[in-house]
Rosetta silent file (secondary structure, phi, psi, omega in degrees, C-alpha in Angstrom):
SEQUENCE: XXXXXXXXXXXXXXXXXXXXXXXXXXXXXXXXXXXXXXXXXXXXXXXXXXXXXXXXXXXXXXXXXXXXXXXXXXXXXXXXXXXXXXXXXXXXXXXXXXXXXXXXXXXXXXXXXXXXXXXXXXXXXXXXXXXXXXXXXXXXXXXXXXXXXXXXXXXXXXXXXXXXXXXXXXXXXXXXXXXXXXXXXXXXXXXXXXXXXXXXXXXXXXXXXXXXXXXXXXXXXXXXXXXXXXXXXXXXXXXXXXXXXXXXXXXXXXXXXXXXXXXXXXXXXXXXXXXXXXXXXXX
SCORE:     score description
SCORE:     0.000 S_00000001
   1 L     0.000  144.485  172.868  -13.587  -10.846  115.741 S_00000001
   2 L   -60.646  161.501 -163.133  -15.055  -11.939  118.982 S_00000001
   3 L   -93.330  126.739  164.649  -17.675   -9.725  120.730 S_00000001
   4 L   -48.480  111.083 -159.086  -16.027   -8.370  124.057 S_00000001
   5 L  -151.178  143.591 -169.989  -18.442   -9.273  126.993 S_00000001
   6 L   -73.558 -179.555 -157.223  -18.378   -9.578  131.130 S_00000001
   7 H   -95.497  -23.071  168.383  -18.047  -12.076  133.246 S_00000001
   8 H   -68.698  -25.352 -169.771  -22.039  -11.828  134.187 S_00000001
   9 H   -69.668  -76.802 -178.852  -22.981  -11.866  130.513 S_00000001
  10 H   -29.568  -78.024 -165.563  -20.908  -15.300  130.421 S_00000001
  11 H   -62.268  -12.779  166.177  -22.285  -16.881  133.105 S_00000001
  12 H   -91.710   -6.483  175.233  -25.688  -16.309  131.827 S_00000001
  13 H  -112.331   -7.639  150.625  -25.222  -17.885  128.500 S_00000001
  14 H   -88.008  -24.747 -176.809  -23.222  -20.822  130.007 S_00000001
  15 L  -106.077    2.696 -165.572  -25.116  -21.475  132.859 S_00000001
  16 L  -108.132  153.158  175.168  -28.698  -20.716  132.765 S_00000001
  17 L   -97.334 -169.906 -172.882  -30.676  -22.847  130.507 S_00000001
  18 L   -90.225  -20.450  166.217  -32.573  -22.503  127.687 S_00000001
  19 L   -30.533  162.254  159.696  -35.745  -23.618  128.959 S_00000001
  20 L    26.313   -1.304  162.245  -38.793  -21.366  129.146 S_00000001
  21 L    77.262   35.304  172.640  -36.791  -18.491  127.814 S_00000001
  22 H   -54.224  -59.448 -178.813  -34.969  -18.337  131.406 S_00000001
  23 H   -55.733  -35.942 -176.795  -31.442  -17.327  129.846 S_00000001
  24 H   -59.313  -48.344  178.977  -33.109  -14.957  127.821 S_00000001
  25 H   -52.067  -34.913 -161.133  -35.447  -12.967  130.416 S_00000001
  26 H   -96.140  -10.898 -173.314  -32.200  -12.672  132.715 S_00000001
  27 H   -81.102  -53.153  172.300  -29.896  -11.832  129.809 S_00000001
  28 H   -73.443  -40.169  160.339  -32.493   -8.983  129.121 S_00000001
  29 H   -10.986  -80.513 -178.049  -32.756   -8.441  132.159 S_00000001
  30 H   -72.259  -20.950  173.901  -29.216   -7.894  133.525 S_00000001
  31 H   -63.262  -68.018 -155.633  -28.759   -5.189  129.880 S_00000001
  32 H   -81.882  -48.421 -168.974  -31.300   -2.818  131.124 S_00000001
  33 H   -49.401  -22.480 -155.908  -30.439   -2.991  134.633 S_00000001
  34 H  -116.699  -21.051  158.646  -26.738   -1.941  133.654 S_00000001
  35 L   -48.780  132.757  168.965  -27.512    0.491  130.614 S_00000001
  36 L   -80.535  -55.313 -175.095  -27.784    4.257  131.331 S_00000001
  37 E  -105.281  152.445 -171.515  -29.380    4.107  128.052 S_00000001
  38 E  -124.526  111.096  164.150  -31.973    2.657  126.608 S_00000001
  39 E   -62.303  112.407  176.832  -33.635    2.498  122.525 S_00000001
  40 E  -114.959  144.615 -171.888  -36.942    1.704  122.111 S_00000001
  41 L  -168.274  128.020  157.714  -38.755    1.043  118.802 S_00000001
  42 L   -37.414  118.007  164.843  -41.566   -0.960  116.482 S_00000001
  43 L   -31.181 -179.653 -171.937  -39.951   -3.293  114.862 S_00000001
  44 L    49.857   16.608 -153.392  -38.985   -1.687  111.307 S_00000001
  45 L  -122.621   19.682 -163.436  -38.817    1.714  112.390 S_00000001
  46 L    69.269   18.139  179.112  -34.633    2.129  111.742 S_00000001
  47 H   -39.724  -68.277 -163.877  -32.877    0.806  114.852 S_00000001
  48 H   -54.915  -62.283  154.184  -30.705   -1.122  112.661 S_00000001
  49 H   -29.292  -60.912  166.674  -29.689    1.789  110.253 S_00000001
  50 H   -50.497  -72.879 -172.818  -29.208    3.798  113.775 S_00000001
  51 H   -17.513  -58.646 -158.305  -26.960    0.665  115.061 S_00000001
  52 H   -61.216  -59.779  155.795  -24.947    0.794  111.582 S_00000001
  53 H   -13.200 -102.712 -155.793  -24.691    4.905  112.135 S_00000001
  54 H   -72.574    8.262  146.993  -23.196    5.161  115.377 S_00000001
  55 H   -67.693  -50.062 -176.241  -20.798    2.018  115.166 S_00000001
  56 H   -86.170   -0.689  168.102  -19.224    3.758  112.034 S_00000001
  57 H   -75.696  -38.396  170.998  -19.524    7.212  113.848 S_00000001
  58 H   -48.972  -52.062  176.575  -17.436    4.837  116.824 S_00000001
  59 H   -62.963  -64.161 -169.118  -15.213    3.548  114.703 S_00000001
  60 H   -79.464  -10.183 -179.146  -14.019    6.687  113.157 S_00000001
  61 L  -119.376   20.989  169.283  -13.771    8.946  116.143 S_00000001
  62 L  -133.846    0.000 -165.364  -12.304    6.611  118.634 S_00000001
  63 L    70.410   38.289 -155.641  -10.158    4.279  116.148 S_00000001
  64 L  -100.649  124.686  170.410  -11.747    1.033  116.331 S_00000001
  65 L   -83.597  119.066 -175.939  -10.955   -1.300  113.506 S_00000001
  66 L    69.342   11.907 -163.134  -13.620   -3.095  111.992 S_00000001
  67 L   -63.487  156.161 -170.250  -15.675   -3.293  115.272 S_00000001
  68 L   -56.681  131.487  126.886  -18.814   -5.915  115.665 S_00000001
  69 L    25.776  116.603 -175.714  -22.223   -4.176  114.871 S_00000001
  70 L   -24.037  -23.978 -122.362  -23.738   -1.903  118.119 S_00000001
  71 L   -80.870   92.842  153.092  -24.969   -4.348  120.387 S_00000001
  72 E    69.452 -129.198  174.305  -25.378   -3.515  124.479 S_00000001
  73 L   -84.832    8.532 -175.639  -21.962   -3.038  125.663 S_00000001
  74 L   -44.466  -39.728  154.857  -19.815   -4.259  122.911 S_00000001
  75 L   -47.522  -79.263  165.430  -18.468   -1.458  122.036 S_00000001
  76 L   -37.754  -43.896  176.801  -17.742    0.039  125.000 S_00000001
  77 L   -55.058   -3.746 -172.639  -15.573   -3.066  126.129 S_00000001
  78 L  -109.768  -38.366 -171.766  -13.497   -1.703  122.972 S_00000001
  79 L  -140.704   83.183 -170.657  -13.515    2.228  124.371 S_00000001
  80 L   -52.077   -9.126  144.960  -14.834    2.779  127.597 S_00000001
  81 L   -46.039  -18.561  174.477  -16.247    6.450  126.108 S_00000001
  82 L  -104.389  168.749 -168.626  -18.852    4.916  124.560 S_00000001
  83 L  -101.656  166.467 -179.017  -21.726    3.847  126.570 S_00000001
  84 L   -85.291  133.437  172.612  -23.831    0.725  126.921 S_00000001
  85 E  -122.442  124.769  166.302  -27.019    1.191  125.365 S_00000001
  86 E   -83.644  124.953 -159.182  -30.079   -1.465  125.670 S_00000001
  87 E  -103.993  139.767  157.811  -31.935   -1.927  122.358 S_00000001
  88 E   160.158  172.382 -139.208  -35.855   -3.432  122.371 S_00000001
  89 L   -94.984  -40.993 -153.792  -38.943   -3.313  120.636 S_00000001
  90 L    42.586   44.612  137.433  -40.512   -3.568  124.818 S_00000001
  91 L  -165.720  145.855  157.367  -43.213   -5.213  123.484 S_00000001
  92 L   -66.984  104.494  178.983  -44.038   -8.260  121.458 S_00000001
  93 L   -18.109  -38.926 -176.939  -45.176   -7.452  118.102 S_00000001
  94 L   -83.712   81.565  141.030  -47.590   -9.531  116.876 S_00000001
  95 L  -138.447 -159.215 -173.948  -50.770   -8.756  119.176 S_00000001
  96 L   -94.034  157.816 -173.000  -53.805   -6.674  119.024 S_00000001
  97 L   -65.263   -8.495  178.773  -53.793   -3.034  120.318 S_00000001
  98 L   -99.239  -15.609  150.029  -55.638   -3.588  123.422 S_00000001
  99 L   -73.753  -21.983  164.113  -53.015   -6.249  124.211 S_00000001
 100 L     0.033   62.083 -152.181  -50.333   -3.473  124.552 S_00000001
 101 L   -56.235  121.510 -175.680  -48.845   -2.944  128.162 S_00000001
 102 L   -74.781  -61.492 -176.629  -49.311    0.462  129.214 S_00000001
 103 L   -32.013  106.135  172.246  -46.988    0.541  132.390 S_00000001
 104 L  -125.276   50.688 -175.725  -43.637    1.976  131.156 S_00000001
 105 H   -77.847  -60.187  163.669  -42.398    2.930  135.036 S_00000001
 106 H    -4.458  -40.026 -153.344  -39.612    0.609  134.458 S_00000001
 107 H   -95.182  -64.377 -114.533  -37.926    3.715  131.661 S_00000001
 108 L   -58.492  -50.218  164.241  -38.340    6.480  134.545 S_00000001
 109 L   -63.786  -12.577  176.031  -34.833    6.173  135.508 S_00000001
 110 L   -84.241  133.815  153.390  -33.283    5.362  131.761 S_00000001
 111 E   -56.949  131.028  168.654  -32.165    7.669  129.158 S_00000001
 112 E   -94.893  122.792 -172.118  -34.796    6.996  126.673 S_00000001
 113 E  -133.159  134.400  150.305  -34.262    7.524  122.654 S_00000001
 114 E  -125.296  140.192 -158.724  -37.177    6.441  121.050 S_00000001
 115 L  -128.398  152.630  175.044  -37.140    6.215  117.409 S_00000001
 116 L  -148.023  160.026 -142.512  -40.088    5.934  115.378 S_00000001
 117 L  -151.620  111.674 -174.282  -40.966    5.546  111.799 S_00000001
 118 L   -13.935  140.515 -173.911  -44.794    6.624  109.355 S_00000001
 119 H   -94.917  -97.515 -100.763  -46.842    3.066  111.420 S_00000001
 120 H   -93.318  -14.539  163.655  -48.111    2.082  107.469 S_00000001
 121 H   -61.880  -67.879  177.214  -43.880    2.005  106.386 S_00000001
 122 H   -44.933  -53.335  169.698  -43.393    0.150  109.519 S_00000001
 123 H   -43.583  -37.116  174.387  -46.183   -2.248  108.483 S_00000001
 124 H   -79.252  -42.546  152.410  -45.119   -3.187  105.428 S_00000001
 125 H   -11.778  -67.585 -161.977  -41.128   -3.682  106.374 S_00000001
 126 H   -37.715  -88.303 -174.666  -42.839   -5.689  109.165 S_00000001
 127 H    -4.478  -59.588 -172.892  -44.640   -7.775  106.633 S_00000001
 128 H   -51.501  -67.545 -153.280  -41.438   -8.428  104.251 S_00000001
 129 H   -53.895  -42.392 -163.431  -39.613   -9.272  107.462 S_00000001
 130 H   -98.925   -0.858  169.003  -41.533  -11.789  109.016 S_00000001
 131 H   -53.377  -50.112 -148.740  -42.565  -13.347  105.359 S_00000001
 132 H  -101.764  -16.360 -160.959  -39.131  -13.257  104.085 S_00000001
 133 L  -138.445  -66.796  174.562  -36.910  -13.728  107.123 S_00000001
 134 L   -69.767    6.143 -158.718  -39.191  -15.306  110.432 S_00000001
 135 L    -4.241   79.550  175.904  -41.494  -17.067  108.235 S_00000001
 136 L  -122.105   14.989 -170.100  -44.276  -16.926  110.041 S_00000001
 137 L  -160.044  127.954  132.662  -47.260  -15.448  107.556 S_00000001
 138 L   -25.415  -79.872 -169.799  -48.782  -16.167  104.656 S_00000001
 139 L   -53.926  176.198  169.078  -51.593  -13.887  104.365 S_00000001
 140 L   -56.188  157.441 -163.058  -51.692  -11.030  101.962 S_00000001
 141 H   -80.166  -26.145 -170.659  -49.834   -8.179  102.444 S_00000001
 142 H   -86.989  -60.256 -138.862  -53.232   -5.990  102.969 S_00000001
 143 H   -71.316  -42.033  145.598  -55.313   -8.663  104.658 S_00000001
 144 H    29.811 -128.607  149.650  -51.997   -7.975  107.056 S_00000001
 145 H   -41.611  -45.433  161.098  -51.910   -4.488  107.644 S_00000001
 146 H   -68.676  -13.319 -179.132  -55.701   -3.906  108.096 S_00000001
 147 L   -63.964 -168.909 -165.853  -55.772   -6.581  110.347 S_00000001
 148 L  -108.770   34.149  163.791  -56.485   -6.317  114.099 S_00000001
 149 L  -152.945  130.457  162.733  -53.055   -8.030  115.621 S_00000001
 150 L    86.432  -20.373  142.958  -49.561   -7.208  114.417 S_00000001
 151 L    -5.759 -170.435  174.745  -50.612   -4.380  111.966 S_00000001
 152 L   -69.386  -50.672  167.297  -51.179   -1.297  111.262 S_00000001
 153 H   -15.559  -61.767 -161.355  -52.973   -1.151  114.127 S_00000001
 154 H   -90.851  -20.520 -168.310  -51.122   -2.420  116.686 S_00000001
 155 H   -81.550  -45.754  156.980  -48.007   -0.287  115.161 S_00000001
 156 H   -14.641  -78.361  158.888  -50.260    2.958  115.533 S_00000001
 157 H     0.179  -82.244 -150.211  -51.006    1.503  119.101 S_00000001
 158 H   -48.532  -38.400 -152.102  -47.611    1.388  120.158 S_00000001
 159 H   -84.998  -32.098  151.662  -46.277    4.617  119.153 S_00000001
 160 H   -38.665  -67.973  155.960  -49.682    6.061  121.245 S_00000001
 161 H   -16.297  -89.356 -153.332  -48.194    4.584  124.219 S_00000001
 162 H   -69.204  -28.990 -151.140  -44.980    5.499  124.193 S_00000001
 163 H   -80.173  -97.358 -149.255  -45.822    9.748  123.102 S_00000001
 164 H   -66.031    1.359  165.397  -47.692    9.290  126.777 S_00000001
 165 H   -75.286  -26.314 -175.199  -45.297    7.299  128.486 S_00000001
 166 L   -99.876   10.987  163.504  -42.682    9.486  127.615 S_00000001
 167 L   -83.078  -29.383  144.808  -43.706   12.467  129.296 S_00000001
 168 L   -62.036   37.606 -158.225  -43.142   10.391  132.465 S_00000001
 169 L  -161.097   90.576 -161.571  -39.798    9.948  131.406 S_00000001
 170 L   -56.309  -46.404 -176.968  -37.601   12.969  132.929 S_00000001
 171 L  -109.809  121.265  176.265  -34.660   12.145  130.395 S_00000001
 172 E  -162.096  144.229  159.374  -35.915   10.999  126.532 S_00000001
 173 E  -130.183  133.996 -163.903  -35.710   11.841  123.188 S_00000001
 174 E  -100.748  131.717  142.592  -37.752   11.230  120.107 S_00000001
 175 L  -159.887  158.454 -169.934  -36.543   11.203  116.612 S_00000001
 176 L  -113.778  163.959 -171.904  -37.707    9.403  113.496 S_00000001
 177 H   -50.851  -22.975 -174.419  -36.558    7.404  110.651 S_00000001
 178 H   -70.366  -39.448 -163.566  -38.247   10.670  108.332 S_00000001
 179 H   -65.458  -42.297 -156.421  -36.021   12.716  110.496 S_00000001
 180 H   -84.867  -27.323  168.401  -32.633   10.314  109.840 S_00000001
 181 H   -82.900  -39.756  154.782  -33.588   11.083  106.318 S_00000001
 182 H   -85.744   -4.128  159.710  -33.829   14.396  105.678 S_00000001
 183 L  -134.475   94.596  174.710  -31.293   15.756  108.453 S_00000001
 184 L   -96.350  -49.223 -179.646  -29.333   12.682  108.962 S_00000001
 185 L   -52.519  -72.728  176.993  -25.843   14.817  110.393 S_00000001
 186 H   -19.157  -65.135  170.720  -28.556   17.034  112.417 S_00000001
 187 H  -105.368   53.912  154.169  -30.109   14.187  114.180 S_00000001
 188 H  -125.543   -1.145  142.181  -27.325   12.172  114.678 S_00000001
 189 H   -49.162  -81.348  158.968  -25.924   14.869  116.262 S_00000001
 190 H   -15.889  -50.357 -172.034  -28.517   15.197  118.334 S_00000001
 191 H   -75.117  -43.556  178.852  -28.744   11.305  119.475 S_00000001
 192 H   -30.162  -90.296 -167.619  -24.632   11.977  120.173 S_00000001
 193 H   -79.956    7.980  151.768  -25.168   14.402  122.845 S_00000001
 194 H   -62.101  -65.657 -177.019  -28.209   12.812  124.245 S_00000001
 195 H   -66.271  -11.787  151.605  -25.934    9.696  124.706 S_00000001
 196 L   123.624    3.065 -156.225  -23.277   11.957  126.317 S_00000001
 197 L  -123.844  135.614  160.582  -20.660   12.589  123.000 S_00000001
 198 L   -92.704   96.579 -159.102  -19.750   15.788  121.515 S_00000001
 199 L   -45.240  121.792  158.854  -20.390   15.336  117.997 S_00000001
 200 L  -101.373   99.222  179.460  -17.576   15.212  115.698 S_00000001
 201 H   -17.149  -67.967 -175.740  -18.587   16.802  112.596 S_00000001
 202 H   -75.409    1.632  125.962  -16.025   14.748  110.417 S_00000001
 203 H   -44.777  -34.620  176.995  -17.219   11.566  111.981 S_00000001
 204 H   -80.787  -47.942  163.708  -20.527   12.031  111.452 S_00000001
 205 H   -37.690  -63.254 -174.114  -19.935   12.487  107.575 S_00000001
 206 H   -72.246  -18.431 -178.824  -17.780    9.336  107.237 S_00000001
 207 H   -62.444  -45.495  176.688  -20.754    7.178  109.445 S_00000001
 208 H   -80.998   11.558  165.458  -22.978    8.175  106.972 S_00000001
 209 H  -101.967  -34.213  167.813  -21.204    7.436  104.072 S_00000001
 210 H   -95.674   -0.082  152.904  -20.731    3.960  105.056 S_00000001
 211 L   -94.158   -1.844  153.371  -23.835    3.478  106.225 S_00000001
 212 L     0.907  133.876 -175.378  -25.173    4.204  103.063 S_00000001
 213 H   -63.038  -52.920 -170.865  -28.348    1.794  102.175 S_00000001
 214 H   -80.660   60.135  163.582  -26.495   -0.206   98.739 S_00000001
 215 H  -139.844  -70.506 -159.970  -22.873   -0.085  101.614 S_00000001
 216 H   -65.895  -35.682  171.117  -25.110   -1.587  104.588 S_00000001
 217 H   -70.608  -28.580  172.264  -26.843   -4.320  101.706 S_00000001
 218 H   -49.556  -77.728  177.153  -23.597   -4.998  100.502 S_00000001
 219 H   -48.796  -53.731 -174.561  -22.090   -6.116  104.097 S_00000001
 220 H   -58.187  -27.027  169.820  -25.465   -8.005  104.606 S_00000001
 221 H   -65.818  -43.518 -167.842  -24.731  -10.033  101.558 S_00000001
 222 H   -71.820  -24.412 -177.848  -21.370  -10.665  102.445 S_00000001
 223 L   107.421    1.973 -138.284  -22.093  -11.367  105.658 S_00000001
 224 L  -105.451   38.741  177.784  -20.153   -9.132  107.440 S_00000001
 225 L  -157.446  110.558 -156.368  -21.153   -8.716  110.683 S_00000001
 226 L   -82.170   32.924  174.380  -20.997  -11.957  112.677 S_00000001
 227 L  -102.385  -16.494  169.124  -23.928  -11.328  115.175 S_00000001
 228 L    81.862   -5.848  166.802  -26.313  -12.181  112.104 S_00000001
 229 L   -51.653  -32.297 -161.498  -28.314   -9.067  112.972 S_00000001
 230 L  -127.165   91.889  175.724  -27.380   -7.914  109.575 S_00000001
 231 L  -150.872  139.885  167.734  -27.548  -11.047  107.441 S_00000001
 232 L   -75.302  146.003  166.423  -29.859  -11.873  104.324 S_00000001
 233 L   -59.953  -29.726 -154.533  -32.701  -14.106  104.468 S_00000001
 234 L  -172.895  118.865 -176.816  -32.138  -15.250  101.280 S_00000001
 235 L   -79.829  -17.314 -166.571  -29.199  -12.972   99.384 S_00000001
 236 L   -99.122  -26.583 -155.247  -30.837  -13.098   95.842 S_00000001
 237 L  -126.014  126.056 -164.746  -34.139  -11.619   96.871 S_00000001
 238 L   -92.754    3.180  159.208  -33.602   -7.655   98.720 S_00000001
 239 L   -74.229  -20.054  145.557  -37.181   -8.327   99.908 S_00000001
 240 L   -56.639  -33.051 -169.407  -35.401  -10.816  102.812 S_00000001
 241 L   -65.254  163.325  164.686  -32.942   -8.548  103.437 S_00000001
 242 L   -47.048  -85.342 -115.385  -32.352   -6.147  107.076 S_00000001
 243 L  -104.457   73.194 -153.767  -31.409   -3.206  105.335 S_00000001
 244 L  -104.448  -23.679  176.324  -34.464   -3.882  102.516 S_00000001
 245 L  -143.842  -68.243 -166.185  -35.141   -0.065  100.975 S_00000001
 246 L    86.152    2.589 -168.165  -35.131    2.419  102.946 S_00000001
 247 L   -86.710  160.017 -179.917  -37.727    4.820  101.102 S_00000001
 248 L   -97.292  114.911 -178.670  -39.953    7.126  103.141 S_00000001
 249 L    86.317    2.201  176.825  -43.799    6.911  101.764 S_00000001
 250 L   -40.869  -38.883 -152.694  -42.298    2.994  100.131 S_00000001
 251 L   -68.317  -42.432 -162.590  -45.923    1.509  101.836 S_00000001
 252 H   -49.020  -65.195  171.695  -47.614    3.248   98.624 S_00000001
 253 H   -21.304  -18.905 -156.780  -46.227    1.059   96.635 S_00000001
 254 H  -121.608  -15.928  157.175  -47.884   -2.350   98.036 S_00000001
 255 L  -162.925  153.960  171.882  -51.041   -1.299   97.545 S_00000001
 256 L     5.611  104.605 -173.435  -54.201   -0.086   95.640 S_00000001
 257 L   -50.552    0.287 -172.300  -55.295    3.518   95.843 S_00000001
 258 L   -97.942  -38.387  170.739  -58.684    2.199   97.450 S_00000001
 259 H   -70.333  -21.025  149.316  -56.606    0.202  100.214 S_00000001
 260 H   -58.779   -4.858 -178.065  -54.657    3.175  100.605 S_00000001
 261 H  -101.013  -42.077  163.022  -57.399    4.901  101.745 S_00000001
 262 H   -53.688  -49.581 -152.989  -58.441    2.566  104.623 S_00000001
 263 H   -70.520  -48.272 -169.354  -55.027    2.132  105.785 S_00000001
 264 H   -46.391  -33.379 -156.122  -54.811    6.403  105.382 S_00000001
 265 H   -93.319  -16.442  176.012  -58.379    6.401  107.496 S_00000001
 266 H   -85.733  -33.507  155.322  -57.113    4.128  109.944 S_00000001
 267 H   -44.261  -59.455 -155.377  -54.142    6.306  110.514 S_00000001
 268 H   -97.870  -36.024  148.840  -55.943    9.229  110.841 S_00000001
 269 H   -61.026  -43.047 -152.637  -58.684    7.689  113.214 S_00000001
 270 H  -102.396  -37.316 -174.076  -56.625    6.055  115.542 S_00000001
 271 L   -56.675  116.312 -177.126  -52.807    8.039  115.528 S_00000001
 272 L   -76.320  164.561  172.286  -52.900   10.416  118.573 S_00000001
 273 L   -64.973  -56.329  179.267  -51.728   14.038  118.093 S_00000001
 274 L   -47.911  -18.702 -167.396  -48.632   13.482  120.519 S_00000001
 275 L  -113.355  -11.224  168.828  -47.576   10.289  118.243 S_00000001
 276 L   -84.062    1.386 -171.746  -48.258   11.929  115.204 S_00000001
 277 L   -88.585   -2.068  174.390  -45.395   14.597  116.024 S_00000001
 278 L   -84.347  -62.548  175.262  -42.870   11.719  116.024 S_00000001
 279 L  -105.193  174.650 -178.076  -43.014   10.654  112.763 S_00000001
 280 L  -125.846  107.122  164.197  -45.040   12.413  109.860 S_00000001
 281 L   -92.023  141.063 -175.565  -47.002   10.648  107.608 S_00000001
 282 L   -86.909  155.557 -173.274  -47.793   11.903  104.529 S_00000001
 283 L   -44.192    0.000    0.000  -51.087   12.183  102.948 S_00000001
């Protein structure tokens, strides 16, 4: 089905060019100016699993059939009760932590949801993601994650940032991907009446039965959400995929108990107290 979208939205994807990433800056642009709310997140850290959530929590409590994937106002343009939300990583990923931006004055007037997810899970996701889907790396999955730009590091970094940026930030809320897992009706409740909705119990149940991880890999094989956020790189191999696991502590897996220890020590050097209360990584 087509995505429902304004007449400014339009005129920026027919008329602005492509150049220099013009349409894009003003595209992003004109979203967070017109969003009350805004998501912010490391890549990998469960936006998309949130998206998947509260579209089938959308679906089932306002009666939308089949509606597109979460995206900015799309929704709303289907039910004005739900709200426009602006999604973004606010920073590019790949650099080193001292490339970072600090300044997050820009939020002070936005609802803020920030979702965050254990920085060595998010690293490896990352890893899959930009192997398997941007191809844009090579290196080993370690040589990676210890490195000094797009890493472990830099994921650490971010999530530093934002715990003190968001104390400037009169209205925000934190919850993490550990969080969506072991209370997922609890904090999806939670995100609900941050964003303004009075949770409906039996809504929340059926979102999270069809957002299921093998439900949401299913639809990505198939295809079945035409904005291509949630499309496989490669359908044979679940290492390409969006939706690629989903396990909590998964990073263990990828490597060595001696590289586990560096990664553990870098964590534990660098991870502020305030940023370790968003997500929890385990020992």
């Amino acid at each position: 089905m087509p995505q429902p979208e304004d007449a400014v939205q339009w005129i920026i994807k027919k008329c602005l060019p492509r150049r220099f990433g013009i349409k894009r800056r003003v595209m992003h642009a004109w979203k967070f100016g017109t969003a009350k709310y805004v998501v912010v997140s490391f890549p990998k850290s469960g936006r998309t699993w949130l998206r998947a959530t509260l579209t089938f929590y959308w679906a089932e409590r306002y009666g939308l059939v089949d509606p597109p994937l979460l995206e900015y106002a799309n929704l709303h343009y289907l039910d004005r009760r739900i709200p426009k939300i602006y999604f973004t990583h606010d920073e590019e990923p790949n650099l080193t932590p001292a490339e970072l931006g600090r300044d997050k004055s820009r939020y002070r007037r936005k609802h803020v949801l920030f979702v965050s997810r254990d920085p060595r899970d998010v690293t490896v996701s990352l890893y899959f993601h930009r192997r398997n889907r941007d191809h844009d790396l090579e290196e080993p999955i370690f040589e990676f994650a210890s490195g000094e730009r797009g890493g472990l590091r830099t994921t650490v970094e971010f999530m530093n940032v934002w715990a003190a940026a968001l104390r400037q930030i009169p209205s925000s809320l934190s919850i993490s991907y550990e969080a969506m897992h072991a209370e997922p009706e609890e904090t999806l409740a939670r995100v609900l009446r941050f964003l303004g909705e009075e949770p409906d119990p039996v809504a929340i149940k059926v979102a999270f039965e069809r957002s299921r991880f093998d439900r949401l890999q299913k639809l990505e094989r198939e295809g079945a959400f035409a904005s291509g956020r949630l499309t496989a790189g490669d359908t044979a191999d679940v290492d390409s995929y969006k939706v690629r696991r989903g396990k909590v502590g998964g990073f263990a897996d990828y490597f060595d108990a001696e590289q586990q220890r560096q990664l553990n020590e870098i964590v534990r050097k660098n991870l502020s107290p305030d940023a370790a209360r968003f997500a929890h990584p385990t020992p």
